[in-house]
C-alpha positions as semicolon CSV with decimal commas, in nm:
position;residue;x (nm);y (nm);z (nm)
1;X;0,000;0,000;0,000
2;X;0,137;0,357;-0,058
3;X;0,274;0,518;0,239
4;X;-0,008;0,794;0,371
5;X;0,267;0,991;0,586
6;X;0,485;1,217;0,396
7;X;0,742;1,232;0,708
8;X;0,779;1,008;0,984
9;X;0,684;1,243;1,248
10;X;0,349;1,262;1,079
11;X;0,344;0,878;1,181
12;X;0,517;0,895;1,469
13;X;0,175;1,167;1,567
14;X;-0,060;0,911;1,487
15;X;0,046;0,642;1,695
16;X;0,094;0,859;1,972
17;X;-0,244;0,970;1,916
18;X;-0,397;0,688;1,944
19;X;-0,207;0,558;2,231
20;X;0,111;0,424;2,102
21;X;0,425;0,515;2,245
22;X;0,704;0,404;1,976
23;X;1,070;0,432;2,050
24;X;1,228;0,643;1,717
25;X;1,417;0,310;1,576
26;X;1,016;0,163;1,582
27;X;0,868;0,445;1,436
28;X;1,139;0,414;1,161
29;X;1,118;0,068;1,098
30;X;0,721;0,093;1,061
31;X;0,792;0,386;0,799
32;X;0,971;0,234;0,584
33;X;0,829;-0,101;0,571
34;X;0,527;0,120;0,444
35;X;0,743;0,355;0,180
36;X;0,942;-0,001;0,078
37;X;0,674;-0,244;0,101
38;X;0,864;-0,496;0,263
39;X;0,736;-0,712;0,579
40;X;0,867;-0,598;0,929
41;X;0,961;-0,832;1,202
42;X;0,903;-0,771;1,516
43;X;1,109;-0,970;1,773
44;X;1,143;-0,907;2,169
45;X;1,011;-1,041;2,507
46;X;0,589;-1,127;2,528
47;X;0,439;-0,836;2,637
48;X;0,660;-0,544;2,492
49;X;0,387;-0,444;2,197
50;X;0,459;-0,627;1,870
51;X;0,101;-0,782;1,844
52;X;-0,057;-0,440;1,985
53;X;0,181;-0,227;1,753
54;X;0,024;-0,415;1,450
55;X;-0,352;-0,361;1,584
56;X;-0,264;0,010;1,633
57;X;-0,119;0,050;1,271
58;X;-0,452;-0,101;1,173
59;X;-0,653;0,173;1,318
60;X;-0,426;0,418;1,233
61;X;-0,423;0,342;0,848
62;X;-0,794;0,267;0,821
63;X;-0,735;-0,086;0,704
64;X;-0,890;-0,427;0,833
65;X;-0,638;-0,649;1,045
66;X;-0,580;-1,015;0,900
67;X;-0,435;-1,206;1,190
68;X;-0,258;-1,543;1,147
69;X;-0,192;-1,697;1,464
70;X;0,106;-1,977;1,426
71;X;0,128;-2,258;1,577
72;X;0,327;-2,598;1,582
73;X;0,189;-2,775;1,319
74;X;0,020;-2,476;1,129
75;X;0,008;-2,562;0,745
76;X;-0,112;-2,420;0,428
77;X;-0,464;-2,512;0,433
78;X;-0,489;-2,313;0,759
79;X;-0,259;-2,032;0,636
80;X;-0,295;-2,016;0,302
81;X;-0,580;-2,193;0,136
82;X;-0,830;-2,501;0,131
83;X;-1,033;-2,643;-0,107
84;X;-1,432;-2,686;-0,038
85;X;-1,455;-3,052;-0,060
86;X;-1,814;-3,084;0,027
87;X;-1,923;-2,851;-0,225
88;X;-1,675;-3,009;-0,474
89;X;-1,855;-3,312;-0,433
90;X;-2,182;-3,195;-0,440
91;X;-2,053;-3,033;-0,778
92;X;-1,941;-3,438;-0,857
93;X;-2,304;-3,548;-0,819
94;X;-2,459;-3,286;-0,980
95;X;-2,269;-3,358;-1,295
96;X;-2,280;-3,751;-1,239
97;X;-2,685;-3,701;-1,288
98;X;-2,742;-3,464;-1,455
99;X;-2,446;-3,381;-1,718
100;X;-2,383;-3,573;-2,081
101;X;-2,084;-3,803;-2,095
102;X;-1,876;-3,517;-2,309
103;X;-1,951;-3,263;-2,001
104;X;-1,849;-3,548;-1,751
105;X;-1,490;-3,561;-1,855
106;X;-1,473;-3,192;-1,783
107;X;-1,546;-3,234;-1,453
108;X;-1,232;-3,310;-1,272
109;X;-1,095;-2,952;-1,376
110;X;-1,443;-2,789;-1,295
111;X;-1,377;-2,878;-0,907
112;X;-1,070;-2,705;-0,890
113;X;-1,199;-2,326;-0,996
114;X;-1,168;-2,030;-0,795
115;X;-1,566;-2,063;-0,677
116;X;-1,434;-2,408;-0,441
117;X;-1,152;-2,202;-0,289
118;X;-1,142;-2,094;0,071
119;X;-0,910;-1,846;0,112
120;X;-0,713;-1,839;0,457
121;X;-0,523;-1,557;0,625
122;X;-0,219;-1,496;0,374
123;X;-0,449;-1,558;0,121
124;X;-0,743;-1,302;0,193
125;X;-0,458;-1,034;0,265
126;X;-0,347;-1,020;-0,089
127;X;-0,729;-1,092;-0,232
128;X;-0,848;-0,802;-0,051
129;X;-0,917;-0,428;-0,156
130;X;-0,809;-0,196;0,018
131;X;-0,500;-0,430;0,132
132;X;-0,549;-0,474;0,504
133;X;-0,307;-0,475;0,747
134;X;-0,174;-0,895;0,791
135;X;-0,046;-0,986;1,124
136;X;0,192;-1,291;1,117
137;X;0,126;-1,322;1,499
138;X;0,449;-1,554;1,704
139;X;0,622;-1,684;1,389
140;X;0,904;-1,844;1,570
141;X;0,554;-2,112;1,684
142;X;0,624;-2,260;1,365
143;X;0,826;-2,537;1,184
144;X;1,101;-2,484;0,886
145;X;0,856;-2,616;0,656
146;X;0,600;-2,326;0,742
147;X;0,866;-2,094;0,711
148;X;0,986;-2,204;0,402
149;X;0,604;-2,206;0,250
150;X;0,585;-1,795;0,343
151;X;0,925;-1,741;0,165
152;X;0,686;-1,659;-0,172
153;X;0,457;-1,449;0,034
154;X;0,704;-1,212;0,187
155;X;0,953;-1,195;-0,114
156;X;0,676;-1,126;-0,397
157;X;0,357;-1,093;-0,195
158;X;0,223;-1,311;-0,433
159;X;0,025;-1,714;-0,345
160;X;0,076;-2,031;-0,594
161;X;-0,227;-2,255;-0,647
162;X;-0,104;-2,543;-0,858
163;X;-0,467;-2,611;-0,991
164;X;-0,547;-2,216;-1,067
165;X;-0,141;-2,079;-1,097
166;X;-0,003;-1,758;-0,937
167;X;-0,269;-1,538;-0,743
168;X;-0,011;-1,177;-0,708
169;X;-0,166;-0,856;-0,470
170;X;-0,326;-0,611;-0,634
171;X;-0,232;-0,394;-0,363
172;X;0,025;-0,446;-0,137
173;X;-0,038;-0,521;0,212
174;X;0,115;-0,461;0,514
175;X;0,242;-0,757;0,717
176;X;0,369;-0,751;1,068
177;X;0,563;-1,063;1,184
178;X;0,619;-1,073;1,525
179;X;0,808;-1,355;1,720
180;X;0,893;-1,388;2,072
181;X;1,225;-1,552;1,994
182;X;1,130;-1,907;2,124
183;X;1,352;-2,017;1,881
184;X;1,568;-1,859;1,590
185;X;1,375;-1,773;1,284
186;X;1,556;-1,859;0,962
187;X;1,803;-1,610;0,758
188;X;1,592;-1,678;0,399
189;X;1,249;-1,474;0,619
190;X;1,510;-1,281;0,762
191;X;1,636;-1,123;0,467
192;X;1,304;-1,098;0,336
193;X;1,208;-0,834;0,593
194;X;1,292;-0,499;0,787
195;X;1,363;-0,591;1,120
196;X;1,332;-0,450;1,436
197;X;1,364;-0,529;1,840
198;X;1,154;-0,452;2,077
199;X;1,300;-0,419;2,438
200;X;1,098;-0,361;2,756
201;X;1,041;0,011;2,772
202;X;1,229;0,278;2,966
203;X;1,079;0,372;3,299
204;X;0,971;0,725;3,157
205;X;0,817;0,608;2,842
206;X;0,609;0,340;3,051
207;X;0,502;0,581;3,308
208;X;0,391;0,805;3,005
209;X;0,196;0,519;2,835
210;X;-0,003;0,443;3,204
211;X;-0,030;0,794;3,214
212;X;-0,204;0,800;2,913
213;X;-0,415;0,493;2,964
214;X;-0,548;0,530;3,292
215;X;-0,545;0,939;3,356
216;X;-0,784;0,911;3,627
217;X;-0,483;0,760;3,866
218;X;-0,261;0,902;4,065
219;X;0,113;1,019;3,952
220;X;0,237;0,840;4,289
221;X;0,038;0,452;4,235
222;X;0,162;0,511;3,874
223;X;0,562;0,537;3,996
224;X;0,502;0,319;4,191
225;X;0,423;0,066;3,946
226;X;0,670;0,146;3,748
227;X;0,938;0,139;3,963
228;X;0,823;-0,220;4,102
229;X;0,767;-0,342;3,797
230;X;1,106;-0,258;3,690
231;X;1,316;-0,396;3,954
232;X;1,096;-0,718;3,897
233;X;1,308;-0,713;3,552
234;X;1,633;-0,709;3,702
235;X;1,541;-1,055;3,877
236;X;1,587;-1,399;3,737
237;X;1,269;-1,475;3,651
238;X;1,128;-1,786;3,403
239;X;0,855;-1,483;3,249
240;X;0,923;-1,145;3,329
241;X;0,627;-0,904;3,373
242;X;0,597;-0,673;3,008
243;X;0,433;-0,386;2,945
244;X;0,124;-0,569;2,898
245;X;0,140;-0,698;3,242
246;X;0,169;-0,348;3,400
247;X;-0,104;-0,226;3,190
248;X;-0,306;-0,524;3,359
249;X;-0,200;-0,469;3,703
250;X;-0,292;-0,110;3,712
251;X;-0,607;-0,175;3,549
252;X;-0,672;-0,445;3,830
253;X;-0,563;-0,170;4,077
254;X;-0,789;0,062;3,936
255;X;-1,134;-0,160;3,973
256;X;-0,991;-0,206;4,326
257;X;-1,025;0,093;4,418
258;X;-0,612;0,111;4,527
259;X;-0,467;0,472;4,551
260;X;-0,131;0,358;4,625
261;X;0,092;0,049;4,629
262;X;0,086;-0,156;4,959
263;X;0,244;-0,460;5,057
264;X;-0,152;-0,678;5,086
265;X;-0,196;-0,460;4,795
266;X;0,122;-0,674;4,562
267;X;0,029;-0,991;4,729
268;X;-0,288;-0,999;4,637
269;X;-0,253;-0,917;4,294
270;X;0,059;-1,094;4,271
271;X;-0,059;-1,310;3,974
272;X;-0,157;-1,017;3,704
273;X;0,244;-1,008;3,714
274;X;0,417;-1,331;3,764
275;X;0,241;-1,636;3,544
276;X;0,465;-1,934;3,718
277;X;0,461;-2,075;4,099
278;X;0,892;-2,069;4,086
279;X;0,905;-1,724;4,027
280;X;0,606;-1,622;4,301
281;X;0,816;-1,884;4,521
282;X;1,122;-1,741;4,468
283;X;0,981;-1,423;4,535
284;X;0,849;-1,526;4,893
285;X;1,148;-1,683;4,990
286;X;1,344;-1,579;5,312
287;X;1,667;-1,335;5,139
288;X;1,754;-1,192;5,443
289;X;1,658;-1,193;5,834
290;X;1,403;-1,403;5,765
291;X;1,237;-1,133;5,541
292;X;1,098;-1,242;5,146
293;X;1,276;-1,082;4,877
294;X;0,936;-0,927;4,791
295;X;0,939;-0,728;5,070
296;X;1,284;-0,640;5,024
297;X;1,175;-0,554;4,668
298;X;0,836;-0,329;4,776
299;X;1,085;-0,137;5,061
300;X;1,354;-0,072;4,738
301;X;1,069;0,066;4,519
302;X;0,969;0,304;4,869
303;X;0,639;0,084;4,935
304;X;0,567;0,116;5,269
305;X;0,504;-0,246;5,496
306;X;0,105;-0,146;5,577
């Protein structure tokens, strides 16, 4: 699709706008995947914005999302395309009782028009006008075998039906790839796309973003957050709380009716941050005088004990 913004400030406005606080490398990356057509990929740590960074881009260019969610095991007839075999064979029976023996013979290349073809995710994005905005959501989910079937996709935007021959985008779309590096994603889709990493965000830009969300909060619960939220970062942790979690936890403390971080407060909400039992364990555990490391933690981040 052509690019709408004439500068990337202009783009960098409109994300903002709608909520969306980029870092400048993002906000470049985005750009010119729009003025180069080319796919971006979007790796970093779940919960850091990929998948929401696609949704906002969707609102923000007026364009429908198209969201592929991979998985292990995810092939072309859930990706790509699938034939309708019950109306193919309806089509069979029609023509077995109805249809002259010169017609019959036709009838094996009749069931494989474009009127039997369900078009998945990659290919409704390239079918549809205007282009939408395609969201290749967790790629690194997938096999080699899946990554070598989006190889045409990405480097022509373009889909190969042996039966009907090569379906090619009218308009170009633009796809978002994200992957949450839970294992390496191959050089050939590598090279195929611009690519950018998302880190956790800096203290200021998060505090902005819950700023923005949640205005009706106070500046103090909001550093507070923050701050505890960050030194949770620092720790060892098997899943450490993103941006998404925060957002969650402040919404939680928000319907609670909290005005400030307390220690019942964290304990009770504990679980909007840390998603496995070893990390809350290792959290409670004596670290010194007989005193958890999450209340070491909450004093650090200046939450008081009551």
């Amino acid at each position: 699709m052509k690019n709408p913004f004439e500068h990337i400030t202009q783009l960098d406005d409109a994300l903002q706008a709608l909520g969306y606080l980029p870092e400048p490398d993002l906000v470049t990356a985005v750009y010119l995947a729009l003025s180069l057509e080319r796919p971006l990929l979007l790796e970093g740590e779940p919960g850091v914005g990929k998948t929401e960074l696609a949704k906002t881009m969707s609102r923000v260019l007026n364009r429908p999302l198209v969201r592929l969610q991979c998985y292990y095991g995810i092939d072309l007839k859930n990706a790509v395309y699938d034939w309708n075999y019950a109306r193919q064979m309806l089509h069979i029976r029609l023509f077995e009782e109805f249809a002259g023996a010169s017609v019959r013979e036709r009838v094996t290349e009749d069931i494989y028009a474009p009127e039997f073809l369900i078009a998945r995710p990659l290919l409704t994005a390239i079918q549809s006008q205007p282009a939408p905005v395609l969201l290749i959501d967790e790629v690194d989910r997938t096999d080699d075998a899946f990554e070598a079937l989006l190889l045409e996709f990405l480097g022509e935007f373009q889909v190969t039906i042996p039966e009907i021959g090569t379906i090619c985008a009218e308009e170009t779309p633009l796809v978002i790839l994200t992957s949450n590096r839970t294992r390496d994603v191959h050089d050939a889709l590598r090279r195929r796309c611009i690519y950018s990493w998302l880190d956790y965000p800096r203290p200021e830009r998060e505090l902005e973003i819950l700023r923005r969300r949640y205005p009706h909060l106070g500046e103090r619960l909001l550093r507070d957050v923050v701050t505890f939220v960050g030194r949770l970062r620092q720790e060892p942790l098997m899943k450490k709380p993103g941006l998404a979690e925060s957002l969650e936890w402040v919404e939680a403390l928000s319907a609670l009716g909290s005005t400030t971080l307390t220690v019942e407060v964290v304990e009770s909400t504990l679980g909007l941050l840390i998603k496995y039992y070893d990390d809350i364990d290792l959290m409670r555990r004596p670290a010194s005088q007989g005193v958890s490391s999450l209340h070491l933690w909450l004093a650090e981040s200046g939450v008081p004990p009551q």
